[in-house]
C-alpha positions in Angstrom: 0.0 0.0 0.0 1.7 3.9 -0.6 1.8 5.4 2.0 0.7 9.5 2.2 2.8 12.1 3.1 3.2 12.4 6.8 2.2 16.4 6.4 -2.1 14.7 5.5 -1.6 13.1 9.2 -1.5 17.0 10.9 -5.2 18.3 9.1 -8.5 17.1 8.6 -10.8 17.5 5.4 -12.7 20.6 5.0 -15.9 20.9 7.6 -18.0 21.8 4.2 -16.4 19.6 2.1 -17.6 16.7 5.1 -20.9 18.2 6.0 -22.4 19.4 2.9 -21.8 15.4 1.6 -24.3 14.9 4.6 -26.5 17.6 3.0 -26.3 16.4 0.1 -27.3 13.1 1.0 -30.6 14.6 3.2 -31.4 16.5 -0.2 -31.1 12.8 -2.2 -33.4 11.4 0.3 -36.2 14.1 -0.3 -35.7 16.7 2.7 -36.7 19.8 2.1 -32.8 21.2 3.0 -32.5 25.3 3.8 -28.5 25.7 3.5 -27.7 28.7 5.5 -24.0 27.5 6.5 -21.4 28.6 3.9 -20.9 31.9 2.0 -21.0 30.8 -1.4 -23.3 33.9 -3.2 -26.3 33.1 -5.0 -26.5 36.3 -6.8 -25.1 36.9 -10.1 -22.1 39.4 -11.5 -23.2 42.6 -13.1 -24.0 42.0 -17.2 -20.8 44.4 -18.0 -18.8 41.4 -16.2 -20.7 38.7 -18.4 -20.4 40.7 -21.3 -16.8 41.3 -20.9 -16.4 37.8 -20.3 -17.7 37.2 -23.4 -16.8 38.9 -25.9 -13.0 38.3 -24.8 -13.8 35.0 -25.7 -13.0 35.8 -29.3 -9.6 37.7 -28.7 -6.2 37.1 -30.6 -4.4 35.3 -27.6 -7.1 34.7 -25.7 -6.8 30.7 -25.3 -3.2 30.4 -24.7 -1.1 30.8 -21.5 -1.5 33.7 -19.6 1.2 35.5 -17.5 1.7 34.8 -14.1 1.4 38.1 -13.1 -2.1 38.6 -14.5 -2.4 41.2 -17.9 -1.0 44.7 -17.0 -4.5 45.7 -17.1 -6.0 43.9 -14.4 -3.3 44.9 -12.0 -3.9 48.1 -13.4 -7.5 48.1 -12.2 -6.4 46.8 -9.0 -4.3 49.6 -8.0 -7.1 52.0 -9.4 -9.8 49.7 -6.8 -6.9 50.2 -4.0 -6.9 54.1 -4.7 -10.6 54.4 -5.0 -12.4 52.6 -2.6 -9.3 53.0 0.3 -7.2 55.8 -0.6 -4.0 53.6 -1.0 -1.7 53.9 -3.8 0.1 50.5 -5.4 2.4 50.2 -8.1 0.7 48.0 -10.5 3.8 46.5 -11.9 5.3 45.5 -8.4 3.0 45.7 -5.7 -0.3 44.0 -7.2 -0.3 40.4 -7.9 -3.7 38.6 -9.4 -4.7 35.4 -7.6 -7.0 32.3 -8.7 -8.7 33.2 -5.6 -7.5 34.7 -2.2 -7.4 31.3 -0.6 -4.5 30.1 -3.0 -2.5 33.1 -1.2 -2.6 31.7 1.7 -0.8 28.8 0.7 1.2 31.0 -1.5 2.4 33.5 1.3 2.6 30.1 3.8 5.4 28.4 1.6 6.9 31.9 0.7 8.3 33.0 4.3 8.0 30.2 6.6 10.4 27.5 7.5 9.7 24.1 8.9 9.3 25.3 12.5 8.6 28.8 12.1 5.4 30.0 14.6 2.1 31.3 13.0 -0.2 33.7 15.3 -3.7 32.6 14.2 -6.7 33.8 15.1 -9.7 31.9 17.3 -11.8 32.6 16.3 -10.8 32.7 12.8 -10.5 31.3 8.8 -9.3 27.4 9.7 -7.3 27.4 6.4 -5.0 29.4 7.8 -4.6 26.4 10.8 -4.9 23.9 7.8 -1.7 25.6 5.3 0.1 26.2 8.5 0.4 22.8 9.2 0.5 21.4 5.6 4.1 23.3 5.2 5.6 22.5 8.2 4.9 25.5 10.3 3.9 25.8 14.2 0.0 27.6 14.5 0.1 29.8 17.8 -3.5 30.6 18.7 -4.7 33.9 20.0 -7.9 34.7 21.5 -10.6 37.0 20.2 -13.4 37.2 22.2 -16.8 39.4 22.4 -15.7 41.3 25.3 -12.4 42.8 23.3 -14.5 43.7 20.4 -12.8 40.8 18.6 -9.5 42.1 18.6 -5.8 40.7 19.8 -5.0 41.4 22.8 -1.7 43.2 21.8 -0.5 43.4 25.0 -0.5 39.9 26.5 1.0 38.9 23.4 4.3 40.7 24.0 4.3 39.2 27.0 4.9 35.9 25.6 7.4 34.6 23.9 7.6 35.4 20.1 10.7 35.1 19.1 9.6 32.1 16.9 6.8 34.0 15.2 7.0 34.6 11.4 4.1 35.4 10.2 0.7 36.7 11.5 -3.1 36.1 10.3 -5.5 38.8 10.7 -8.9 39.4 9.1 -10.5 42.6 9.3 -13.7 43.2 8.8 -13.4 39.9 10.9 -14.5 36.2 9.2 -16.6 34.5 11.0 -18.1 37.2 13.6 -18.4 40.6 11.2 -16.3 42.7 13.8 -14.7 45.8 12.3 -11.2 47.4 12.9 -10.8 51.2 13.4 -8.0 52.7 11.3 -6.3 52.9 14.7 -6.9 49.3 15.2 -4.8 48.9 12.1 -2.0 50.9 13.0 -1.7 49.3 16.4 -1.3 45.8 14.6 1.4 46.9 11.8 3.3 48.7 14.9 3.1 45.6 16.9 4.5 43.7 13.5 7.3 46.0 13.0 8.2 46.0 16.7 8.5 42.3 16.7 9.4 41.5 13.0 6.6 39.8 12.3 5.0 39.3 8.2 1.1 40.5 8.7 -0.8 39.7 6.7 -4.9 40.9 6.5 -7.5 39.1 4.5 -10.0 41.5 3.8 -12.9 40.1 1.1 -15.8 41.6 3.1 -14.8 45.1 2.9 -17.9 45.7 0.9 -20.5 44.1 2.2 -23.1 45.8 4.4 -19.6 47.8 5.6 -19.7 51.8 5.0 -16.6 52.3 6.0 -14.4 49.9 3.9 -10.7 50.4 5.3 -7.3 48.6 4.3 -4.4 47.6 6.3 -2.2 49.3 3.5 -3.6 52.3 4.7 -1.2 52.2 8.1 2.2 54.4 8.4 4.3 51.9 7.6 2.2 48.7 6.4 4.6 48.0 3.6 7.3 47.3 5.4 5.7 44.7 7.3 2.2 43.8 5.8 0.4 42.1 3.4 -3.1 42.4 2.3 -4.7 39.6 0.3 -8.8 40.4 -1.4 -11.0 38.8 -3.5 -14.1 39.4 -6.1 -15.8 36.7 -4.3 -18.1 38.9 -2.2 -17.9 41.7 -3.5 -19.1 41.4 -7.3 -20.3 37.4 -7.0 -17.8 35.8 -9.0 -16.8 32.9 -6.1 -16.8 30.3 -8.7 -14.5 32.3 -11.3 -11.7 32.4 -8.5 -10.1 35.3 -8.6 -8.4 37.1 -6.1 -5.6 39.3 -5.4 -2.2 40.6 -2.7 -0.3 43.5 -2.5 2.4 44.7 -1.2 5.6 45.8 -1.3 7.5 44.5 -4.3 10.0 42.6 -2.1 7.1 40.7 -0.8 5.0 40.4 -4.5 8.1 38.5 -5.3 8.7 36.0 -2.9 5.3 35.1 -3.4 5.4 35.3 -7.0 8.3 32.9 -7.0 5.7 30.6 -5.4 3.0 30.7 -7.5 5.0 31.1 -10.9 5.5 27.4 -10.4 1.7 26.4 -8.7 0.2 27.5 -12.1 -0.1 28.4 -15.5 -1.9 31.7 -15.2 -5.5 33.1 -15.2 -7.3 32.4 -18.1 -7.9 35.6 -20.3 -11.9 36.0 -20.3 -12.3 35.4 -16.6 -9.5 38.4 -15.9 -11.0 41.3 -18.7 -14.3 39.9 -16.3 -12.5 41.0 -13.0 -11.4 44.5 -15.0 -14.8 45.2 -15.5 -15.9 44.4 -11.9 -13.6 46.4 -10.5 -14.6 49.4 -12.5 -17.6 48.9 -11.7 -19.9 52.3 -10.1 -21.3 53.2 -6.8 -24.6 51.9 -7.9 -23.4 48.3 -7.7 -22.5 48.4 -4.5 -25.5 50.5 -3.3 -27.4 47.7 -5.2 -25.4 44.8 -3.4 -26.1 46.0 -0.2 -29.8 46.8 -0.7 -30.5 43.0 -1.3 -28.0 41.8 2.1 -29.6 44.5 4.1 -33.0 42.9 3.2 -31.9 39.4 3.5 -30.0 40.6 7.0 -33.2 42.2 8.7 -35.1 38.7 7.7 -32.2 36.6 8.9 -32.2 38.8 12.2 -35.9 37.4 12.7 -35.2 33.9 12.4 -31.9 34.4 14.9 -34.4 36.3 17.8 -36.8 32.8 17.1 -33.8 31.3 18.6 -33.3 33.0 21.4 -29.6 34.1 19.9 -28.1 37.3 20.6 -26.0 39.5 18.0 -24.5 42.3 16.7 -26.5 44.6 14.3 -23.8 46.6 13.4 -21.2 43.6 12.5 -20.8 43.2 8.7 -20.1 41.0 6.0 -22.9 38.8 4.8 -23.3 36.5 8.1 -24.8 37.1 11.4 -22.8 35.6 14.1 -25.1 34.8 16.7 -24.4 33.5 20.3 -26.7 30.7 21.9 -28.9 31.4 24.8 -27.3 30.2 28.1 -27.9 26.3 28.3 -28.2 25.4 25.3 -26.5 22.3 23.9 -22.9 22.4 22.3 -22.8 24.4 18.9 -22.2 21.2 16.9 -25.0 19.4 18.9 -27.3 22.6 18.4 -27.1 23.0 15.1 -27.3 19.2 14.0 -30.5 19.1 16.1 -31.5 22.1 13.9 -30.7 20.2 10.9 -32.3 16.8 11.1 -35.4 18.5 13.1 -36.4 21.3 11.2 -34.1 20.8 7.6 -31.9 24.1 7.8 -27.8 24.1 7.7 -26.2 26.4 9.8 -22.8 26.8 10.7 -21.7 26.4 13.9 -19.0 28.1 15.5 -16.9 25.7 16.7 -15.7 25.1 12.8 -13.8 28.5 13.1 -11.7 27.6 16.7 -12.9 26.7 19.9 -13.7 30.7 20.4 -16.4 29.5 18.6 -18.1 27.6 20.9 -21.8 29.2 21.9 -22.3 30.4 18.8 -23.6 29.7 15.4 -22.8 31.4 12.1 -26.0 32.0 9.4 -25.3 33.1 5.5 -26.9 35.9 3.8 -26.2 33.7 1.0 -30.0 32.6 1.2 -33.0 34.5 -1.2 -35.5 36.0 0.8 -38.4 33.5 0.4 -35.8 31.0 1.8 -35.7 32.6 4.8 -38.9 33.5 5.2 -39.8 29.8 5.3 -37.0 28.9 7.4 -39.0 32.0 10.0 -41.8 29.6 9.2 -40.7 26.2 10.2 -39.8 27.4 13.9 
């Protein structure tokens, strides 16, 4: 029999990938299954990204390999997004870097600075690839606590009081994945200066700037962040395109290309229609976004009904499209809770022990859900 690598023994497969083969199966069998557990939008991208996806289509060039640094143009249009929407400025040539989807740079950055060994400061809770890629290269996952009462931020302070002399590389995620908590500009600048003080990579992942947030901010945006900090976003959210994977980092150049040595031999580059789609999504007007948040402000008020038929609590002024709601006192373990949910009444949620054991006492709903959907789910409790 071959034997797998050793590196398979340290992680798990994907909660989703496991439960939604149980969901699945509950569909097969005839249950009337309301999936409110994983992010994945239902919505579609705006016709100028369909139509620029298709009439690439035809383009001199257009089937063969594509750079590995994405076409000028699209880096282009992320720098002009960067400036924009947060008021930082990137050189498109070397400080931009496409992705097929953010969750490739975490690998990416993972395998680009750390050595076999190195420490990882991870969030609980927080994104479990980040505990997953960790592991997969070799590297140590340090956990720190974020909790309800700190406003889901680090606690800075006891974390210089431990030893970090091991620590490479940091994970942050701000507006916060899975509980919708913000960051204050100040926020920001108190992480990159706790980065630089203790020469540590940070890097934010920030794809729900945009969603239900009105005050989208970037970590670039610190004194100092390139020196120390990485920012990795995605079109996932914010203009629907989950299942066209693309995604984005920037930095300084010195960091673009560590990472780019990475990924320059991971792939083969983007292919050409789905990257003039990104180009036209991020040029896209304010009226897109007003639109987009019109439709998760709807779905959020609904969703916020269904959460108060469950005795939850919750923050109305979190963001992102999920409500992170925490169980009444008593009730059973979040796994437990939610399973009982499942079977009992035939919704999927999330709950929030997926995300670190932070996450325990709470359960996580999408916004991913159309508005009759949830209007039933109201109905079955």
């Amino acid at each position: 029999m071959i034997r797998t690598a050793d590196r398979l023994h340290t992680v798990e497969e994907y909660y989703f990938s496991k439960k939604l083969r149980e969901v699945r199966g509950l569909i097969a069998e005839g249950r009337p299954i309301i999936n409110m557990g994983i992010g994945s939008p239902d919505l579609a991208p705006s016709e100028a990204v369909i139509a620029s996806f298709t009439e690439s289509i035809s383009d001199m060039g257009a089937h063969q390999y594509q750079s590995y640094q994405g076409l000028p143009q699209l880096r282009q249009a992320i720098a002009d997004f960067y400036k924009s929407k947060f008021g930082v400025s990137m050189q498109s040539e070397t400080e931009v870097l496409p992705l097929m989807g953010s969750k490739e740079g975490i690998m990416h950055i993972s395998m680009a600075f750390l050595n076999e060994g190195d420490e990882v400061l991870i969030p609980n809770p927080g994104y479990p690839t980040y505990m997953s890629v960790t592991k997969l290269v070799g590297g140590v996952p340090k956990l720190y606590n974020l909790t309800a009462e700190n406003e889901w931020f680090p606690d800075l302070e006891y974390l210089e009081s431990t030893d970090l002399s091991q620590v490479k590389l940091m994970w942050v995620s701000y507006p916060h994945m899975p509980t919708g908590a913000t960051a204050s500009a100040e926020k920001l600048q108190l992480l990159v200066d706790f980065a630089k003080r203790n020469q540590i990579l940070l890097v934010n992942d920030n794809p729900y700037s945009f969603v239900l947030s009105k005050n989208p901010i970037s970590m670039l945006s610190a004194k100092g962040s390139k020196e120390v900090a990485l920012e990795l976003n995605s079109l996932s959210k914010t203009f629907n395109m989950a299942g066209w994977r693309v995604g984005m980092v920037l930095g300084s150049s010195e960091h673009i290309n560590a990472i780019l040595k990475v990924k320059s031999n991971m792939d083969s580059g983007m292919f050409y229609g789905i990257q003039k789609g990104a180009i036209a999504a991020l040029r896209s007007g304010k009226e897109w976004f007003e639109q987009l948040d019109k439709v998760y402000e709807s779905r959020r008020n609904l969703m916020f009904e269904l959460v108060d038929k469950l005795n939850c609590t919750y923050d109305p002024k979190a963001v992102g499209m999920f409500v992170w709601a925490q169980l009444p006192k008593g009730s059973d373990p979040a796994e437990d809770f939610i399973d009982a949910v499942l079977y009992d009444k035939n919704i999927f949620i999330a709950p929030g022990t997926i995300f670190g054991s932070n996450g325990e006492g709470y359960i996580r709903f999408s916004l991913c859900v159309k508005e009759e959907k949830i209007r039933e789910a109201i109905e079955r409790f």
